[in-house]
Backbone as CSV, one residue per row, in Angstrom:
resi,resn,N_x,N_y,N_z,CA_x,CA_y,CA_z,C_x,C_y,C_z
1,UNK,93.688,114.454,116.758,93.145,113.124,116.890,91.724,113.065,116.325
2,UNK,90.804,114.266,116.464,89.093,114.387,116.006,89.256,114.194,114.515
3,UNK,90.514,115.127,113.622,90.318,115.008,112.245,90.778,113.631,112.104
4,UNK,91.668,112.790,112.566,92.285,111.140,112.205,91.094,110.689,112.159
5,UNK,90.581,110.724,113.156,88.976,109.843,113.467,88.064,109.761,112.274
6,UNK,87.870,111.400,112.238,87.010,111.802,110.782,87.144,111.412,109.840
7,UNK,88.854,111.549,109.473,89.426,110.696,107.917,89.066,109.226,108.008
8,UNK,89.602,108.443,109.107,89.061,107.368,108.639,87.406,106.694,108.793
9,UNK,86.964,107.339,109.436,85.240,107.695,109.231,84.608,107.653,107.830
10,UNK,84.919,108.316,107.482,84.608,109.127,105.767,85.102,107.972,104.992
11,UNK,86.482,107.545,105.485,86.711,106.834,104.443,86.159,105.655,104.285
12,UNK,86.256,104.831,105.343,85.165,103.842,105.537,83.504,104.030,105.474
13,UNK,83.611,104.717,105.415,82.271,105.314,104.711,81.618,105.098,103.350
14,UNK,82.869,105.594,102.747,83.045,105.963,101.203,83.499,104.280,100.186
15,UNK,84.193,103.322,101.422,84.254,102.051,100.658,82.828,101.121,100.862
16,UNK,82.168,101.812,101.733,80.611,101.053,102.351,80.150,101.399,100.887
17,UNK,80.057,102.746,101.050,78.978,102.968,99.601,79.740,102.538,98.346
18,UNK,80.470,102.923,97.916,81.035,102.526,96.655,80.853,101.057,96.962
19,UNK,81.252,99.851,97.844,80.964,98.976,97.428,79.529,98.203,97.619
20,UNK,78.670,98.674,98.061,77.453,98.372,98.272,76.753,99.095,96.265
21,UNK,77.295,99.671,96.076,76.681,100.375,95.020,77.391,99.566,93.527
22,UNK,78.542,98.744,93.381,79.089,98.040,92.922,78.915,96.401,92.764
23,UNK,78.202,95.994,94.490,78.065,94.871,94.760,76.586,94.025,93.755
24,UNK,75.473,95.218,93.401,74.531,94.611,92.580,74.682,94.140,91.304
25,UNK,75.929,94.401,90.534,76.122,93.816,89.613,76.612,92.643,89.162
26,UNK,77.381,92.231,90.727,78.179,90.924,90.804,77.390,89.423,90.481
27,UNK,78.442,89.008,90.473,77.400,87.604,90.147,78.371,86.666,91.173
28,UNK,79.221,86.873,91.682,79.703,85.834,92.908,80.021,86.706,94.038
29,UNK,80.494,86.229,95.164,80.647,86.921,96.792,82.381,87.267,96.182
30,UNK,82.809,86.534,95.199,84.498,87.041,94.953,84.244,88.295,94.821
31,UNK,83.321,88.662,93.496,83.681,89.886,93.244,83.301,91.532,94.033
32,UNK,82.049,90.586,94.953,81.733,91.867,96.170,83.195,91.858,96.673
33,UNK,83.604,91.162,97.174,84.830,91.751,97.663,85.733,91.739,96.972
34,UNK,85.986,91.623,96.119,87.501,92.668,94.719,86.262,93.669,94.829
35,UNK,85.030,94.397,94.411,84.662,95.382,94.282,84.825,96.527,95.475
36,UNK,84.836,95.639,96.896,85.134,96.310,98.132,86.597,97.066,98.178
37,UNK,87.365,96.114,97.948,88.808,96.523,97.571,89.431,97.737,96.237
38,UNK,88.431,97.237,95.428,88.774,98.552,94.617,88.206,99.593,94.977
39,UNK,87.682,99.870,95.711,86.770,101.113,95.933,88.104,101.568,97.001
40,UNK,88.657,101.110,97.749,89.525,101.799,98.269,90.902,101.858,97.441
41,UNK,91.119,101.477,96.558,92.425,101.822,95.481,91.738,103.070,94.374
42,UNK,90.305,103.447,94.496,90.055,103.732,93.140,90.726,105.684,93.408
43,UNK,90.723,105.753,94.880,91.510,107.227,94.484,92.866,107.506,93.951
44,UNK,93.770,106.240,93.959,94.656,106.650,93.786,94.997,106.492,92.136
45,UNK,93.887,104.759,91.613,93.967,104.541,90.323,93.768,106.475,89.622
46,UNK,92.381,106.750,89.899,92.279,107.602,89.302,93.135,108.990,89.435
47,UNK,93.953,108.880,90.580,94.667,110.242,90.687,95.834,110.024,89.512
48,UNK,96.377,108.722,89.290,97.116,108.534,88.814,96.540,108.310,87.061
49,UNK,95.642,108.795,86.715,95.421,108.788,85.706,94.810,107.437,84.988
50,UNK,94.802,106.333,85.403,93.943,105.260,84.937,93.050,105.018,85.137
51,UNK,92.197,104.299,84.525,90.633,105.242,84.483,89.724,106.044,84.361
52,UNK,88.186,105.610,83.979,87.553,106.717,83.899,86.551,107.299,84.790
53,UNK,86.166,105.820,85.210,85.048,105.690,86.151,83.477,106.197,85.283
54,UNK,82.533,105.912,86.130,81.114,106.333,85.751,80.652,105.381,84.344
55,UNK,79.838,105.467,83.884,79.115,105.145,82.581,79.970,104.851,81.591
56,UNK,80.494,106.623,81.351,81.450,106.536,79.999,82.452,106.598,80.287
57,UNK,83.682,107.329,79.104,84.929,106.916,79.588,85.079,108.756,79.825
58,UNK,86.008,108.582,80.676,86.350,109.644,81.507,87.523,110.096,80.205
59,UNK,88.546,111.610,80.623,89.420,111.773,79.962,90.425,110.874,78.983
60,UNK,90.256,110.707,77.394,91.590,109.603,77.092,92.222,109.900,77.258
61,UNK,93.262,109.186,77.229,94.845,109.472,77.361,94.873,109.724,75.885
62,UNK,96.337,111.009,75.806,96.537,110.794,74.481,97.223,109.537,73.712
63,UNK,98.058,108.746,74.362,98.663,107.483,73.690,98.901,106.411,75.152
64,UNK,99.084,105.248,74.672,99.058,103.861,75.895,100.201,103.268,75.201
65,UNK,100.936,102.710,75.839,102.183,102.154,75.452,101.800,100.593,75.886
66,UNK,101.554,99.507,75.373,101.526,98.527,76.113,103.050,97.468,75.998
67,UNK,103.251,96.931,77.035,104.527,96.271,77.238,104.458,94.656,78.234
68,UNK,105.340,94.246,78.034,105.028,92.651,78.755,105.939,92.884,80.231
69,UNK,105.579,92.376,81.130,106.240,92.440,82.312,106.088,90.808,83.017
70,UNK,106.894,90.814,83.748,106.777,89.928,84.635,106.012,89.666,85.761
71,UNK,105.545,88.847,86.620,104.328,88.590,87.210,104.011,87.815,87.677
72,UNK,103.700,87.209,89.539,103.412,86.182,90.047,102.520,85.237,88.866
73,UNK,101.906,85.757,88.025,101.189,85.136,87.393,101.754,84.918,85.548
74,UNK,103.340,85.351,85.623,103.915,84.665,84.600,104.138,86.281,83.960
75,UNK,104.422,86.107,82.437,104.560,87.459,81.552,102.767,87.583,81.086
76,UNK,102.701,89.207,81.243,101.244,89.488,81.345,101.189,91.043,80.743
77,UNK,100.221,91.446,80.325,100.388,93.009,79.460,100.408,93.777,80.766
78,UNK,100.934,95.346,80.925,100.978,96.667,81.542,101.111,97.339,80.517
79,UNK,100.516,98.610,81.260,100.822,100.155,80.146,102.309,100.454,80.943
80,UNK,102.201,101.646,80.452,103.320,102.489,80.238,103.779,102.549,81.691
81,UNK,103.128,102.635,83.092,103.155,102.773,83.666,103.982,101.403,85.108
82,UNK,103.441,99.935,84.159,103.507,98.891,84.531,102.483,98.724,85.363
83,UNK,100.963,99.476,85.196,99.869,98.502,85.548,99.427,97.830,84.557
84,UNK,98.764,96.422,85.741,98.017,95.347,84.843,97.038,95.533,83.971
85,UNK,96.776,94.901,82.733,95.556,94.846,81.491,95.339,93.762,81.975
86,UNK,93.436,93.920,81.814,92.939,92.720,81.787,91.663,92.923,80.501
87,UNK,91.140,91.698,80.156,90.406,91.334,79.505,88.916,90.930,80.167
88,UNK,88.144,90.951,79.808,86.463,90.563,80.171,86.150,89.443,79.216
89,UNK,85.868,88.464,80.007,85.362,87.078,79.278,83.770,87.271,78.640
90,UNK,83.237,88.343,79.077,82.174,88.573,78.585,81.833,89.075,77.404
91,UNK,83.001,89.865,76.808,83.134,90.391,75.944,83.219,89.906,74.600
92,UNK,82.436,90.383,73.552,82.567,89.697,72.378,84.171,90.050,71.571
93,UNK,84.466,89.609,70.721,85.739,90.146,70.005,84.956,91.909,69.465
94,UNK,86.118,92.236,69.540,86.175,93.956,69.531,84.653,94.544,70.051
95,UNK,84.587,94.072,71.030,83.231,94.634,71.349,82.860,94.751,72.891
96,UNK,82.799,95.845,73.613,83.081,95.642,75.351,81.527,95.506,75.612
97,UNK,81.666,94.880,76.110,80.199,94.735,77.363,79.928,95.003,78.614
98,UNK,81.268,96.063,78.909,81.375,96.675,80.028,81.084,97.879,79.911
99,UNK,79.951,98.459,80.786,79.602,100.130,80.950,79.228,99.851,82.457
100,UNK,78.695,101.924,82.556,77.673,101.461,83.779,78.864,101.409,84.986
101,UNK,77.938,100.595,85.864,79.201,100.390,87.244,80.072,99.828,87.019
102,UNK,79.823,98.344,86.364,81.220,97.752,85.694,82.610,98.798,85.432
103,UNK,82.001,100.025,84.379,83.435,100.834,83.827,83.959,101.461,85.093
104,UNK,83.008,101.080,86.235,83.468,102.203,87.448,84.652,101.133,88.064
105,UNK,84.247,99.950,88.274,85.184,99.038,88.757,86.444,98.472,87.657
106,UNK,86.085,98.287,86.424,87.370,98.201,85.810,87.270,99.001,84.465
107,UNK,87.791,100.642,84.916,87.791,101.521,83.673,88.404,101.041,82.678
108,UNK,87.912,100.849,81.351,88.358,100.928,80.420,89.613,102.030,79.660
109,UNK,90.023,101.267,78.954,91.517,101.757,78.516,90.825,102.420,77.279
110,UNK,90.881,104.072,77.472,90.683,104.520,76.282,91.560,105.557,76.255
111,UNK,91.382,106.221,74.711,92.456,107.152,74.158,91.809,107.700,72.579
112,UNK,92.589,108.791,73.008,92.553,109.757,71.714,93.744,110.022,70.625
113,UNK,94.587,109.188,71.546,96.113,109.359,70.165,96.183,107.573,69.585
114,UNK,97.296,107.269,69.655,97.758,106.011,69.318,97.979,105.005,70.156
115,UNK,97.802,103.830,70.200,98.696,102.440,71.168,99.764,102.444,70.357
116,UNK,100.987,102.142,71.451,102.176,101.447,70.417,102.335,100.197,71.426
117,UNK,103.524,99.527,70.653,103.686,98.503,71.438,105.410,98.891,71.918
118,UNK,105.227,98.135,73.062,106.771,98.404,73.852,107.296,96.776,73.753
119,UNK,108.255,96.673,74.976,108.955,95.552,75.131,108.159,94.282,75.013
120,UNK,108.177,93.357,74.268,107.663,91.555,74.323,106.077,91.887,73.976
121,UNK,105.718,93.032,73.419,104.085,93.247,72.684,104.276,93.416,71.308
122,UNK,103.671,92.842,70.782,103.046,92.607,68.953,102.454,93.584,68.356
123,UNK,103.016,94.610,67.956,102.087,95.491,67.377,100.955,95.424,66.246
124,UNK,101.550,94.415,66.033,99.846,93.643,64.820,98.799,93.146,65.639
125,UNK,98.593,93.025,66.994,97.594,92.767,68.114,97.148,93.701,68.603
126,UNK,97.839,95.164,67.838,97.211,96.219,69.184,95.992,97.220,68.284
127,UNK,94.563,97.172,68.521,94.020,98.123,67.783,93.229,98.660,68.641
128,UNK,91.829,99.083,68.671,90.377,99.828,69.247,89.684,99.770,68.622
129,UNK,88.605,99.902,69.572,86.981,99.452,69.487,86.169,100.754,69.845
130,UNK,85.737,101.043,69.088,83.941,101.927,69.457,83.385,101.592,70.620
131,UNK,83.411,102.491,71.773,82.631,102.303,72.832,81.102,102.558,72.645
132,UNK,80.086,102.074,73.553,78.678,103.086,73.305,78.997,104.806,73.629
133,UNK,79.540,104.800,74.444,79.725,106.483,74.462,80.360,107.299,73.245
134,UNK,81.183,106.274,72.244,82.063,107.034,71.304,83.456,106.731,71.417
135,UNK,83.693,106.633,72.678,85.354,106.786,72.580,86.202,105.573,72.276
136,UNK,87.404,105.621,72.005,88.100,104.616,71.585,88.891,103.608,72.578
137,UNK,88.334,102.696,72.456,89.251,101.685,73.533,90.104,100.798,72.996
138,UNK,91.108,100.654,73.615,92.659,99.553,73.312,91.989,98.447,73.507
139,UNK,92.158,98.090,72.333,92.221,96.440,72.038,93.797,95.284,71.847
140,UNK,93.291,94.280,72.450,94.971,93.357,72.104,94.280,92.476,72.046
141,UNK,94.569,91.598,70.581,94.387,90.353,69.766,92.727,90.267,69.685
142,UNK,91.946,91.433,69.564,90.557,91.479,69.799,89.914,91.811,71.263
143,UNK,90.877,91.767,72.313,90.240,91.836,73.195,90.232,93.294,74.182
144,UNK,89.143,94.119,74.069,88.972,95.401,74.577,90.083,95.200,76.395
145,UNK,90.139,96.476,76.252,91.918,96.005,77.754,90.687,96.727,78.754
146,UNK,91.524,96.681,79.795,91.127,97.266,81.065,91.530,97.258,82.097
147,UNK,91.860,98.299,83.141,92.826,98.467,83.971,91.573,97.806,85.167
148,UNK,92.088,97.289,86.785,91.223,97.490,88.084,91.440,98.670,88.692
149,UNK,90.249,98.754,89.567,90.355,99.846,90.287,91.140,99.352,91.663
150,UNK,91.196,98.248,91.689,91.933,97.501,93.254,93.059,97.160,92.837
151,UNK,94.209,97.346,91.945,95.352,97.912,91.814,95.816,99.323,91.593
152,UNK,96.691,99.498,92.489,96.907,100.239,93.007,98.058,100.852,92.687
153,UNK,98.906,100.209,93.025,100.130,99.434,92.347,101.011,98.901,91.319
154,UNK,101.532,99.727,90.203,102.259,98.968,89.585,102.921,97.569,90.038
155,UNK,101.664,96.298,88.927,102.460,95.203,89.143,101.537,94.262,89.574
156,UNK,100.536,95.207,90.565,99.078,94.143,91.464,98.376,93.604,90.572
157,UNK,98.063,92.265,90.704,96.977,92.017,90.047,95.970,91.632,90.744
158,UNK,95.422,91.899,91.462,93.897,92.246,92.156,92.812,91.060,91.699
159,UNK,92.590,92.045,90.384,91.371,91.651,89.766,91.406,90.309,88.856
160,UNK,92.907,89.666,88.695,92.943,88.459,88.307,91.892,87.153,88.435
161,UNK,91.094,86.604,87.958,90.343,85.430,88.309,88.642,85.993,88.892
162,UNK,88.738,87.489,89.111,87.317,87.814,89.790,85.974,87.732,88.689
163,UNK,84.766,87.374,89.231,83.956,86.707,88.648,83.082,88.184,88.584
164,UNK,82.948,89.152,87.608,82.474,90.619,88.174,81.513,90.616,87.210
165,UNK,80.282,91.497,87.067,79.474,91.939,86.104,78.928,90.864,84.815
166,UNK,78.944,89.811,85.537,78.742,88.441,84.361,79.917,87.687,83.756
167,UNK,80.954,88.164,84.225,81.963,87.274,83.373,83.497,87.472,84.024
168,UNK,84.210,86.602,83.564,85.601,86.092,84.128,86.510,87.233,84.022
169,UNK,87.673,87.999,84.605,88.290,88.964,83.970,90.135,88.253,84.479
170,UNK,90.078,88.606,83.736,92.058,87.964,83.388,92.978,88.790,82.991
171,UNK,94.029,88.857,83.494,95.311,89.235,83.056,95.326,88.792,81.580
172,UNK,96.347,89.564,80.579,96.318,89.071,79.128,97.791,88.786,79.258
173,UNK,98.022,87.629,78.088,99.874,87.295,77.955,99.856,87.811,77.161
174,UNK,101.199,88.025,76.714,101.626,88.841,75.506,101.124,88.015,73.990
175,UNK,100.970,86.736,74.494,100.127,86.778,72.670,98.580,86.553,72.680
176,UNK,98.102,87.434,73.364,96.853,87.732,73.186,95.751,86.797,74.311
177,UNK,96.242,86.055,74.767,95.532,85.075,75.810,94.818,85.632,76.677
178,UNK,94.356,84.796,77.765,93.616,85.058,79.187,94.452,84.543,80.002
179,UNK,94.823,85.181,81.207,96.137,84.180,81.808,95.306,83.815,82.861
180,UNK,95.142,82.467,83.151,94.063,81.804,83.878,95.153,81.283,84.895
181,UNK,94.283,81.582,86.102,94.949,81.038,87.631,93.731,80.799,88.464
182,UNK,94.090,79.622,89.422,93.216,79.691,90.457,93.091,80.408,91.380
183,UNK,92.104,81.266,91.268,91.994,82.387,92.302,91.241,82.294,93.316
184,UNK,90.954,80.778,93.188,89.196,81.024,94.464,89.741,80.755,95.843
């Protein structure tokens, strides 16, 4: 019963700080809390290999498969895996404006082999962008991708509509869009 206590001690612990340490970048009370929430998905995002967390980008993957799936919020991009891509409204075309804590809350999709495209994706939409660190990030129809750390889940979309690090972040449709919902 002392170690149960402890685990969830620590762990609540560990979503205090991560999201207190996340929360200065926000620009609305939405995204303190999607940032609260990902901080408790981000062990498993990252056990499971999405993401990088920190500044730069953590390990690439050697290749990302992106594919269209279905979705309270209509047909929307996933990798290989069937987690959600999203896009940053902040972002210029091929150009991320996400580092820093931001990449901690929604790691960027990078890689060292190829994107292909899978089921209901355009492979003339799929390229990469030069990070500041160097590495290569998946782009679709210009727009640098990015997984949340508060999905968890193949399928969640979490981070849909959250107002994080200066700008809007969205699910993408398969032809390159922002899939806009009311999230407030």
């Amino acid at each position: 019963m002392k170690i149960r206590m402890f685990a969830v001690t620590a762990a609540t612990l560990a979503v205090g700080v991560a999201a207190a340490g996340c929360g200065s970048g926000s620009s609305s009370s939405a995204a303190s809390a999607g940032a609260g929430t990902g901080a408790s998905g981000s062990t498993s995002a990252r056990s499971s290999g999405y993401g990088s967390g920190g500044g730069s980008s953590a390990a690439a993957t050697s290749a990302v498969t992106l594919k269209a799936a279905s979705s309270m919020l209509g047909r929307i991009l996933v990798d290989q895996d069937g987690k959600t891509l999203y896009l940053f409204e902040a972002d210029a075309m091929n150009k991320s404006n996400c580092s820093g804590g931001c990449a901690t809350v929604w790691p960027p999709i990078t890689m060292s082999g190829t994107a292909t495209a899978g089921s209901g994706v355009s492979a003339k939409l799929i390229g990469t962008t030069m990070r500041p660190d160097g590495s290569s990030q998946v782009t679709y129809a210009g727009h640098p991708l990015y997984w949340y750390e508060g999905d968890s889940d193949p399928g969640d979309t979490h981070g849909e509509g959250l107002t994080d690090f200066g700008g809007s972040w969205d699910a993408v449709s398969p032809a390159g869009k922002a899939v806009e919902s009311d999230n407030s």
